[in-house]
PAKE-369582 format. One record per atom (N, C-alpha, C): atom name; residue in one letter; residue number from 1; x, y, z. Coordinates in pm, whole numbers, plus 50000, padded with zeros to 5 digits. Atoms other than C-alpha are relative to their C-alpha. Example, Ala and Ser with C-alpha at 12.3 -4.5 7.8 and 13.67 -1.06 7.14 Angstrom:
% PAKE-369582
 site code pos    c1    c2    c3
    N    A   1 50089 49881 50000
   CA    A   1 51230 49550 50780
    C    A   1 50090 50120 50000
    N    S   2 49918 49881 49994
   CA    S   2 51367 49894 50714
    C    S   2 49923 50109 50073
***
This chain:
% PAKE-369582
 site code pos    c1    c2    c3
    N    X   1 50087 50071 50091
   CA    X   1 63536 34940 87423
    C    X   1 49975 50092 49882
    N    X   2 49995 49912 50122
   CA    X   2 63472 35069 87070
    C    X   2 49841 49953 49940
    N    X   3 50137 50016 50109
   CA    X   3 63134 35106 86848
    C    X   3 50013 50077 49878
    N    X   4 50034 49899 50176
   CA    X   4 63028 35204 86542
    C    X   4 49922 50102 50031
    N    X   5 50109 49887 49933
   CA    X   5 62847 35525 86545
    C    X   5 49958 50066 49808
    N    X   6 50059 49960 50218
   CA    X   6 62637 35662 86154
    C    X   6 49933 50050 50055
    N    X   7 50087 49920 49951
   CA    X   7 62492 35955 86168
    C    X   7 49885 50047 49840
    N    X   8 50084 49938 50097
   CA    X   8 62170 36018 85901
    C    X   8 49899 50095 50010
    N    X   9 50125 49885 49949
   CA    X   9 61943 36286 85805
    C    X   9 50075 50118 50002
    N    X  10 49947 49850 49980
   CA    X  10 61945 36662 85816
    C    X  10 50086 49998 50062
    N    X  11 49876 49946 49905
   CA    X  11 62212 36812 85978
    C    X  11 50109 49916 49952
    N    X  12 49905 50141 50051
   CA    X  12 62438 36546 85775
    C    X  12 50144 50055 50012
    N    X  13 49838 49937 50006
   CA    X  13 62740 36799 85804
    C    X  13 50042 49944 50131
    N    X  14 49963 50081 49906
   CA    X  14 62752 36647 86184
    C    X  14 50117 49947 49983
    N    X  15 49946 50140 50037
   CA    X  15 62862 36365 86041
    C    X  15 50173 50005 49968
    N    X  16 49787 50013 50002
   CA    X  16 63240 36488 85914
    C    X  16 50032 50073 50091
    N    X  17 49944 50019 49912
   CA    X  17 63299 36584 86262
    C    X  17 50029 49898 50115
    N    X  18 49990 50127 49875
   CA    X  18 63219 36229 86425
    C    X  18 50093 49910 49945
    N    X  19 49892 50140 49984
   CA    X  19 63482 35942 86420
    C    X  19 49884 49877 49936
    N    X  20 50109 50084 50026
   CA    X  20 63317 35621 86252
    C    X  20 50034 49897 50165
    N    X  21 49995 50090 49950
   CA    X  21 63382 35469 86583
    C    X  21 50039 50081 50123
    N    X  22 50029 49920 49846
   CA    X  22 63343 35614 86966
    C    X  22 50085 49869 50067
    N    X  23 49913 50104 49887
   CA    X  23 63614 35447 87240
    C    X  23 49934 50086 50112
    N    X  24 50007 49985 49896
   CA    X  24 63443 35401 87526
    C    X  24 50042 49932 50117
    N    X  25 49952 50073 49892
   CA    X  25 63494 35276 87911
    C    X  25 49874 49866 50006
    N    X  26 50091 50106 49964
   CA    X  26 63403 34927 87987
    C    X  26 49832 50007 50025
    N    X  27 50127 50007 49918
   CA    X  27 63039 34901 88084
    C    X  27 49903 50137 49955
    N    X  28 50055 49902 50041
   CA    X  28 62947 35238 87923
    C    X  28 49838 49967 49870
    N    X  29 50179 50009 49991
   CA    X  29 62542 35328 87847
    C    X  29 49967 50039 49847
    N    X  30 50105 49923 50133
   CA    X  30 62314 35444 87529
    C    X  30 50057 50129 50038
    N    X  31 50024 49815 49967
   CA    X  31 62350 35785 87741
    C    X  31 50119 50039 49970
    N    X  32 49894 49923 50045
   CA    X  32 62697 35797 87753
    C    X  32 50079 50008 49883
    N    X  33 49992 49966 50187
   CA    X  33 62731 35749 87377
    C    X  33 49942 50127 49980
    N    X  34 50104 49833 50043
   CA    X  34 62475 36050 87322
    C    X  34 50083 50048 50062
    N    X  35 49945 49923 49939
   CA    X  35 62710 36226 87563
    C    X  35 50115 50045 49926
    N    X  36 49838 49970 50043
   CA    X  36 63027 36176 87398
    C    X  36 49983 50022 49894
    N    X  37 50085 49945 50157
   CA    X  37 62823 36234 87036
    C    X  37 50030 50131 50007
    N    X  38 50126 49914 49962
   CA    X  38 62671 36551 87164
    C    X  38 50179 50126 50029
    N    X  39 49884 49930 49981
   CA    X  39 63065 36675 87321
    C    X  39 50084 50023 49906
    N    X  40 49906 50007 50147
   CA    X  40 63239 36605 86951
    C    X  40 49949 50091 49943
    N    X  41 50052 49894 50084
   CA    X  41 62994 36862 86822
    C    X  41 50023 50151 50006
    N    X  42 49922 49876 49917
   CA    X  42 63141 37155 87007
    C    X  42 49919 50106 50043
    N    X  43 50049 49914 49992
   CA    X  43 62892 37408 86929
    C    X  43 49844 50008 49997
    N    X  44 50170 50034 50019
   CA    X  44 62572 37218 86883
    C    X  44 49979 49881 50075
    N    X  45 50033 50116 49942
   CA    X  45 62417 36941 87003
    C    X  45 49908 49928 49886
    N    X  46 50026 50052 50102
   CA    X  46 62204 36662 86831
    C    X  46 49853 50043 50087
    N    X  47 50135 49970 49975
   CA    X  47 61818 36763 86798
    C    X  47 49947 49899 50088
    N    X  48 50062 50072 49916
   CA    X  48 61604 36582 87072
    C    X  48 49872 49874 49942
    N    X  49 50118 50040 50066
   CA    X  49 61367 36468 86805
    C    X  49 50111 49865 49905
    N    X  50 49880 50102 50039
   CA    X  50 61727 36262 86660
    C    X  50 49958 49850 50022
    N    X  51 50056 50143 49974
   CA    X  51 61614 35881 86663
    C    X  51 50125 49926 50015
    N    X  52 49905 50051 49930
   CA    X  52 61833 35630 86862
    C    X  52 49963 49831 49925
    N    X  53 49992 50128 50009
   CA    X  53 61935 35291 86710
    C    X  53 50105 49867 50064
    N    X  54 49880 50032 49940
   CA    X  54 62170 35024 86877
    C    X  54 49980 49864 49900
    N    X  55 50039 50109 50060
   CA    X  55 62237 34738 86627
    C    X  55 49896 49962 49931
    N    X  56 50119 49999 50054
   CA    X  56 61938 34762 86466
    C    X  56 49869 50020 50081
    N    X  57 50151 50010 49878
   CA    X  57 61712 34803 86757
    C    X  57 49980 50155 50016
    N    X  58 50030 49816 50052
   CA    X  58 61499 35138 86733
    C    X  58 50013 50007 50229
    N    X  59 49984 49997 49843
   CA    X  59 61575 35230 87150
    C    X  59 49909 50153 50047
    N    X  60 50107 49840 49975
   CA    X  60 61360 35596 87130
    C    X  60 50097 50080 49904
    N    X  61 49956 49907 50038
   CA    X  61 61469 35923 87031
    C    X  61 50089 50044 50132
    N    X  62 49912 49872 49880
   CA    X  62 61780 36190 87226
    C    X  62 49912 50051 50086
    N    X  63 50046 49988 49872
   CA    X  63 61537 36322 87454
    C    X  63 49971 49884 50077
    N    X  64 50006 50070 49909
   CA    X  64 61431 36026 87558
    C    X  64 50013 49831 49940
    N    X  65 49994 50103 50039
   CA    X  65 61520 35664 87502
    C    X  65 50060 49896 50088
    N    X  66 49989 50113 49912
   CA    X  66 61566 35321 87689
    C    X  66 50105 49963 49990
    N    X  67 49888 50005 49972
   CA    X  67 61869 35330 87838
    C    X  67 50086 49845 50024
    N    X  68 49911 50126 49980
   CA    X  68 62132 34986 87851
    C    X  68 50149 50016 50029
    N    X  69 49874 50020 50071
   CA    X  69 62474 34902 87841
    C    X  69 50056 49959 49877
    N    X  70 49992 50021 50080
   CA    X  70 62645 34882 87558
    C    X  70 50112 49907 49965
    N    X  71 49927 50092 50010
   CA    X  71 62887 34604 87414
    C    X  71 50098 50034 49879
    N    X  72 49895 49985 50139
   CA    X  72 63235 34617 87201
    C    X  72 49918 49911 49872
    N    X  73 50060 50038 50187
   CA    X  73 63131 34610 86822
    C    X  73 49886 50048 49943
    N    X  74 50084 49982 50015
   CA    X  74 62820 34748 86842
    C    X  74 49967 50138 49934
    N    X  75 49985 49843 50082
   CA    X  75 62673 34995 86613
    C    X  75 49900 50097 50046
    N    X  76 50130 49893 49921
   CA    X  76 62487 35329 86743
    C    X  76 49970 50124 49848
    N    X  77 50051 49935 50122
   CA    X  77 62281 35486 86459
    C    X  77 49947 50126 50047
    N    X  78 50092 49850 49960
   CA    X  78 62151 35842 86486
    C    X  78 49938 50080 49896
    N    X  79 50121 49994 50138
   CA    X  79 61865 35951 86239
    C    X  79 49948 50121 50039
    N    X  80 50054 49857 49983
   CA    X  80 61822 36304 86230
    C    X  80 49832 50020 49947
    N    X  81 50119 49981 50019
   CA    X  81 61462 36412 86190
    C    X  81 50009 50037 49817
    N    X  82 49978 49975 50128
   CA    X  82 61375 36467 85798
    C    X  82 49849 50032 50008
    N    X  83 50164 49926 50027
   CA    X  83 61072 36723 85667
    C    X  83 50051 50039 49827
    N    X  84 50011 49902 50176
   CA    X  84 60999 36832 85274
    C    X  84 49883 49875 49968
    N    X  85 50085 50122 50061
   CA    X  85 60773 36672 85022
    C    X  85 50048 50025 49854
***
């Protein structure tokens, strides 16, 4: 199965190491998106404070967020934390 995956926010360099689009196995979760995110990064991971979207639906933040299955086509947003004024 395939999704969209957009990554915003600090840390935006992430972003030209992710694929615009994660192949996963049938039936695969919120988590194991963050997983396979989190393994493309090699040397980092995504902050815990990172905000989780699926299709437009806010689902929590990387530490913790309300886990589902996920469906071909669907897009997984990831919203890095942002500070300044």
């Amino acid at each position: 199965m395939k999704i969209r995956i957009t990554y915003l926010g600090r840390r935006y360099q992430h972003a030209e190491v992710l694929p615009e689009q994660l192949n996963l196995a049938d039936g695969a979760t919120i988590a194991d998106a963050v997983d396979e995110v989190n393994a493309l990064l090699h040397d980092t991971t995504l902050p815990g404070s990172c905000l989780v979207t699926v299709s437009g639906e806010h689902v929590g933040s990387v530490d913790r967020f309300t886990d589902r299955a996920l469906r071909e086509g669907e897009e997984l947003v990831l919203i890095a934390p942002v500070a300044g004024g």
